[in-house]
Backbone as CSV, one residue per row, in Angstrom:
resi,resn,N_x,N_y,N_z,CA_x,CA_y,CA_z,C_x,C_y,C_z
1,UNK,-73.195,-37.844,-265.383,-72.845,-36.522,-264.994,-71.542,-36.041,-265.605
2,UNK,-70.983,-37.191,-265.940,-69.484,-36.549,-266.262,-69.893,-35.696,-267.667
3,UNK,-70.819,-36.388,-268.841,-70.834,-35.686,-269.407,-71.388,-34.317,-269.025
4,UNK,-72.189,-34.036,-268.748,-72.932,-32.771,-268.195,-71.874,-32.011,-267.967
5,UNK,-70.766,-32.307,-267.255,-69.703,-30.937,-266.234,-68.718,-31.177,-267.607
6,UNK,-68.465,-31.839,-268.590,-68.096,-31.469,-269.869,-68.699,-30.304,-271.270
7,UNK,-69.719,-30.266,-270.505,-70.433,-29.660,-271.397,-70.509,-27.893,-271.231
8,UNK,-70.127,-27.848,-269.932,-70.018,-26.783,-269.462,-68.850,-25.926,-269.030
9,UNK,-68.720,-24.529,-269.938,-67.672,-24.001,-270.594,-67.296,-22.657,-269.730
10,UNK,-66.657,-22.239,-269.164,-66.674,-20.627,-268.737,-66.243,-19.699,-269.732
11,UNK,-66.792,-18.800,-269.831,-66.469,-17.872,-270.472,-65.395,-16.983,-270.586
12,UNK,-64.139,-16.921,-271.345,-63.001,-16.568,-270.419,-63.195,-14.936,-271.610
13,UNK,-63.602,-13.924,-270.695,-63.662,-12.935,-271.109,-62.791,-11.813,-270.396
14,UNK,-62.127,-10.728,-270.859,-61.674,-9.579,-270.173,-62.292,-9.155,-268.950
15,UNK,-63.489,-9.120,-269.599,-64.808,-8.835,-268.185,-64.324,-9.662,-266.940
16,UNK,-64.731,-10.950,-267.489,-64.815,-11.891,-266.211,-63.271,-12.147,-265.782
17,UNK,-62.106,-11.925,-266.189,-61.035,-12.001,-266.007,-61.114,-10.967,-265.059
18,UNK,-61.906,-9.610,-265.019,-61.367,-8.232,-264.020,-62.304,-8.312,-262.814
19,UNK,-63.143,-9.514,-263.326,-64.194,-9.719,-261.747,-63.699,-10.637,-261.040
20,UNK,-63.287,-11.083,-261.288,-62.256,-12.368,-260.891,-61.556,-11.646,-259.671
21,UNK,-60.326,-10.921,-260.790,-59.195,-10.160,-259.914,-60.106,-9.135,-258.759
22,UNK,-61.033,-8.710,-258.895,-62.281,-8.011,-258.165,-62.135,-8.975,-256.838
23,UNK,-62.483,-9.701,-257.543,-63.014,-10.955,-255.979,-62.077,-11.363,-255.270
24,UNK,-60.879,-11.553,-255.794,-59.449,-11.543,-255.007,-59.235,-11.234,-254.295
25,UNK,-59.374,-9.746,-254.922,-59.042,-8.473,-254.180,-59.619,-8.263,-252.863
26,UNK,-61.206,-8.695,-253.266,-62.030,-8.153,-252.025,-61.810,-9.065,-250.838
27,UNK,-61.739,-10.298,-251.355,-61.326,-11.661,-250.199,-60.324,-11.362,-249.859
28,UNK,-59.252,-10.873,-250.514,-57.620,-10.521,-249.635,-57.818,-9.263,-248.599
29,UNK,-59.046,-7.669,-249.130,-59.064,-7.130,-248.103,-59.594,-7.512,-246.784
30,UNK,-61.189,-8.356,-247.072,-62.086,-9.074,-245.858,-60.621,-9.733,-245.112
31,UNK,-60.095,-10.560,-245.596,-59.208,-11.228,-244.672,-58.071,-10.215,-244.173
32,UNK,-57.709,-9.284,-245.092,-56.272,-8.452,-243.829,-57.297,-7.838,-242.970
33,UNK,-58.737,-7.213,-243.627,-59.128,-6.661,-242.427,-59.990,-7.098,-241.038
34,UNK,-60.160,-8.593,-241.194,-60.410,-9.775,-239.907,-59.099,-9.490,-239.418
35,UNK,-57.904,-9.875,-239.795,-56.763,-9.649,-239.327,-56.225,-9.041,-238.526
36,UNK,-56.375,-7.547,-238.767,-56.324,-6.152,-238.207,-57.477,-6.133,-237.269
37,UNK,-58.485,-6.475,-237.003,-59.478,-6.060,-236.000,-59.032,-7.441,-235.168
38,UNK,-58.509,-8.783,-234.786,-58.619,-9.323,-234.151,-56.881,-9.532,-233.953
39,UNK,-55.706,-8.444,-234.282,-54.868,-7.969,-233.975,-55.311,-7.021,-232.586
40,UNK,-56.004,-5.765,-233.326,-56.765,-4.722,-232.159,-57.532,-5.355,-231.168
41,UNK,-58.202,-5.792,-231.163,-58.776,-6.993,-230.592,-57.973,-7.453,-228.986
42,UNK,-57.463,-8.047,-229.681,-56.791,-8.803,-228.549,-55.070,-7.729,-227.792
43,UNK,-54.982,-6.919,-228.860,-54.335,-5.908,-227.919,-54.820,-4.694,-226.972
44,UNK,-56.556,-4.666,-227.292,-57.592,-3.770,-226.379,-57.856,-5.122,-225.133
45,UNK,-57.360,-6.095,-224.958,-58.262,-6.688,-224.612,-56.819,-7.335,-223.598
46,UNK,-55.893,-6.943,-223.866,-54.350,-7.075,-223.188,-54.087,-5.766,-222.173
47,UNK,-54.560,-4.373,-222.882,-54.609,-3.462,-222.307,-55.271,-3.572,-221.440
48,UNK,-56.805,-3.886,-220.998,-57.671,-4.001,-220.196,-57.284,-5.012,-219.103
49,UNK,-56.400,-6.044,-219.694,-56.406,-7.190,-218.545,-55.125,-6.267,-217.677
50,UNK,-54.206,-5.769,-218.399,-53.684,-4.589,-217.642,-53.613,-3.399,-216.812
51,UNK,-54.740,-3.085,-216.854,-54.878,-2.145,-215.989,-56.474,-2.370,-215.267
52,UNK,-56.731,-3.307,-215.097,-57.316,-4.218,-214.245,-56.637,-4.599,-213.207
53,UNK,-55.286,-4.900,-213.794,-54.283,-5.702,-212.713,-53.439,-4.962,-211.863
54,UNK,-53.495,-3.398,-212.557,-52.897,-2.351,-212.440,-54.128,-1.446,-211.278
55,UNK,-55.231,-1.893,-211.371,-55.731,-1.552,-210.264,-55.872,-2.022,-209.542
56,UNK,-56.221,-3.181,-209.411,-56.548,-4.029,-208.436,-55.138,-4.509,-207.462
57,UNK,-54.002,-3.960,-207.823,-53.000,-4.380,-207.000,-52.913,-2.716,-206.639
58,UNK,-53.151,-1.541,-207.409,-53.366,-0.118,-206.115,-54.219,-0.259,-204.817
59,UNK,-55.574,-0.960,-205.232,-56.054,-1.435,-204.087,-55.608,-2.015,-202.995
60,UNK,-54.786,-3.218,-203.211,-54.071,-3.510,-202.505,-53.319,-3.019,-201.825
61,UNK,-52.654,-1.921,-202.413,-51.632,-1.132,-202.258,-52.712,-0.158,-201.060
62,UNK,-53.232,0.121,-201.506,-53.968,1.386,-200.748,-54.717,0.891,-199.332
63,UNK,-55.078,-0.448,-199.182,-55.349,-1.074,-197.943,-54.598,-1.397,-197.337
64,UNK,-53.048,-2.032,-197.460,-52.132,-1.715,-196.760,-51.939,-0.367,-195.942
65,UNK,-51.591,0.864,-196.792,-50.947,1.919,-196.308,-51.785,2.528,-195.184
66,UNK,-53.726,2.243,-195.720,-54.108,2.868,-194.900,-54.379,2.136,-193.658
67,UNK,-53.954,0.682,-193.568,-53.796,-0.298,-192.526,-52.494,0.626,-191.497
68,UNK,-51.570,0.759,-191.973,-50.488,0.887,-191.487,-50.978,3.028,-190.784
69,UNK,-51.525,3.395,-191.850,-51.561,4.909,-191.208,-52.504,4.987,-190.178
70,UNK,-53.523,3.958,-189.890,-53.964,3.793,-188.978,-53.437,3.057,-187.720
71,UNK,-52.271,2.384,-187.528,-51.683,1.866,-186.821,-50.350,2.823,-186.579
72,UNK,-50.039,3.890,-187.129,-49.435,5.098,-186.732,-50.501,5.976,-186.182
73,UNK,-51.357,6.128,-186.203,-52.756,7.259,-185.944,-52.717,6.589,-184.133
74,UNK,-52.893,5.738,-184.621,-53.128,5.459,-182.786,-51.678,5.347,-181.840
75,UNK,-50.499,4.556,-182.680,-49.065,4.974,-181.997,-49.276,6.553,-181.814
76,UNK,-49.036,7.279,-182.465,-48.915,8.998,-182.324,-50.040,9.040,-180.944
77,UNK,-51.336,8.741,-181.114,-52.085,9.774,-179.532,-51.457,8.721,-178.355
78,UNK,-50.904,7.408,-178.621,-50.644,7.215,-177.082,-49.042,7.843,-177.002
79,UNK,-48.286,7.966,-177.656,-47.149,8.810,-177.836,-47.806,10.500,-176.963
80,UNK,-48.839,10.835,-177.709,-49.205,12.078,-177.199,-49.555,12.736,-175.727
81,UNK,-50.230,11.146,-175.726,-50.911,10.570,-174.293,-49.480,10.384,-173.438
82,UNK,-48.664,10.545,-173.540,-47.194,9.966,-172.716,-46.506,11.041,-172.774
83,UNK,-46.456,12.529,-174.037,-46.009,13.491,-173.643,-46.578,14.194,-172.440
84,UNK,-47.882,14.003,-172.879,-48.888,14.981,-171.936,-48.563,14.483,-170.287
85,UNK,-48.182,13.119,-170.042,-47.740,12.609,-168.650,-46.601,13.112,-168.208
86,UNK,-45.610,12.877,-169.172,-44.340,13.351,-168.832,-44.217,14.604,-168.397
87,UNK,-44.999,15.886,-169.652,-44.888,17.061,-169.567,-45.588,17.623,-167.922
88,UNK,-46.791,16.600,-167.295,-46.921,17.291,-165.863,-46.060,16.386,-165.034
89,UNK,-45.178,15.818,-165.412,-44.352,14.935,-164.489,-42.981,15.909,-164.052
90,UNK,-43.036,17.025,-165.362,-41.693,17.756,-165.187,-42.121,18.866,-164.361
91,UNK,-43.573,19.381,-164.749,-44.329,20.265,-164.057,-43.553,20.240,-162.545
92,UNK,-44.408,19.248,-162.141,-44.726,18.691,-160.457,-42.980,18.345,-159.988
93,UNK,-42.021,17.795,-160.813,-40.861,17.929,-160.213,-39.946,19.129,-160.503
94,UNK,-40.321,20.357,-160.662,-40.040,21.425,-160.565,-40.429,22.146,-159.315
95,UNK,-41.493,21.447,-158.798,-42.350,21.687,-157.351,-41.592,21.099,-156.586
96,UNK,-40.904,22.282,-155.228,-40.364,21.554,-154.743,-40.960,20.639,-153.364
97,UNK,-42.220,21.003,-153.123,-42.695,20.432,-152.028,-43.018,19.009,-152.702
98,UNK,-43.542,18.984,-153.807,-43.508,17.335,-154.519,-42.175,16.976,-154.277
99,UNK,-41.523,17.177,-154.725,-39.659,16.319,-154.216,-39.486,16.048,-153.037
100,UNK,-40.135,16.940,-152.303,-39.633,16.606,-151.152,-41.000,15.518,-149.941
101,UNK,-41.945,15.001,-150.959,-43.243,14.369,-150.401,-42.409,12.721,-150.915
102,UNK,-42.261,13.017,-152.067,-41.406,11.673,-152.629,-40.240,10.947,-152.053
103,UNK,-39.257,12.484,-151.601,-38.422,11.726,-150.415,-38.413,11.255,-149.223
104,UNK,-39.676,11.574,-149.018,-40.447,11.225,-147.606,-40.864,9.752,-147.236
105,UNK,-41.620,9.385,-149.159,-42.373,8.549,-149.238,-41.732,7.236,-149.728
106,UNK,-40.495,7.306,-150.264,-39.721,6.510,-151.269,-38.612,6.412,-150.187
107,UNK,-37.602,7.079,-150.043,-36.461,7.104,-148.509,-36.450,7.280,-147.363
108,UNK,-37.734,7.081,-146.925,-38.192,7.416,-145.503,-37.239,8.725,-144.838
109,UNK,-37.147,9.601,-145.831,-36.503,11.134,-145.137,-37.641,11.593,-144.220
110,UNK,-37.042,12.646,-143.324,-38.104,13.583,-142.428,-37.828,14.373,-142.469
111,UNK,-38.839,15.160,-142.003,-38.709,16.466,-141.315,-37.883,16.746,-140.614
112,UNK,-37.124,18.286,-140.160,-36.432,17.855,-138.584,-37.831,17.868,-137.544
113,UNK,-37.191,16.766,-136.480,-38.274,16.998,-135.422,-39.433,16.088,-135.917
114,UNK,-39.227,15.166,-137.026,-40.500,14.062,-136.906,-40.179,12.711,-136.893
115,UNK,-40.789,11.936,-136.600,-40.584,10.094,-136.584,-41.084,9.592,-137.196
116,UNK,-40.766,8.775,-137.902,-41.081,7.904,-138.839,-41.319,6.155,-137.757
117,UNK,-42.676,5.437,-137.820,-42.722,4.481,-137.531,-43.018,3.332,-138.466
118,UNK,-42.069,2.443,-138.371,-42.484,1.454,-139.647,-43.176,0.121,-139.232
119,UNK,-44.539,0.064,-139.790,-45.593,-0.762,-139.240,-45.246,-2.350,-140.325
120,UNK,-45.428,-3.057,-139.768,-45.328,-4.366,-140.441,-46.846,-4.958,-140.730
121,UNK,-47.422,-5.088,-141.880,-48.810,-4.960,-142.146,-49.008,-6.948,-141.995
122,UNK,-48.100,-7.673,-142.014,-48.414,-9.047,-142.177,-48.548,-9.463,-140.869
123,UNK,-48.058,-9.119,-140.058,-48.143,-9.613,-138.656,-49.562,-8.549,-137.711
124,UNK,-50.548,-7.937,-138.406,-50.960,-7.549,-137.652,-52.072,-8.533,-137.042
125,UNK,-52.569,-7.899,-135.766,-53.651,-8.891,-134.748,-55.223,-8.499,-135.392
126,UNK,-55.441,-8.448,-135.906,-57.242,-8.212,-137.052,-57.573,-9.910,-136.785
């Protein structure tokens, strides 16, 4: 064989000298442009893992808040629920016959002209 691959000559022509540089050429673009797409590539693919992460922690974000606005939603009506008590609590002690049922009932005050008897409920004979 050795002779054989002696025997065989390339042709060193202008031609084949500019197909040559041709083929260079084209292998140097194929490769910058693998280059460039698996540059883009992996920076589309950085972006995405980004705002993936960028949503998925709004989510987060957004189940919290509406955890929490629902745990204000119900503070506020028993808040509301406690104005609405208060507000007939001021009602009724603006009444003065209520003030004066309370002092009856709480300081054993009277009437003039009535008695108050105080029953002892543990000792009764039942």
């Amino acid at each position: 064989m050795n002779k054989r691959e002696q025997r065989i000559y390339s042709i060193r022509s202008e031609y084949m000298e500019q197909y040559e540089r041709q083929q260079k050429r084209n292998q140097r673009r194929k490769r910058s442009l693998i280059q460039r797409l698996v540059i883009a590539g992996v920076l589309m693919l950085a972006t995405v893992a980004y705002m993936v992460h960028y949503h998925l922690e709004q989510r987060s974000v957004y189940s919290e808040k509406l955890k929490e606005y629902e745990a204000l939603q119900s503070e506020m009506s028993e808040l509301k629920k406690t104005e609405e008590e208060l507000k007939e609590e001021i009602k009724l002690l603006n009444d003065e016959d209520y003030i004066l049922e309370i002092a009856r009932t709480n300081y054993f005050l009277t009437k003039e002209g009535e008695l108050i008897f105080l029953l002892d409920d543990a000792d009764s004979s039942y």
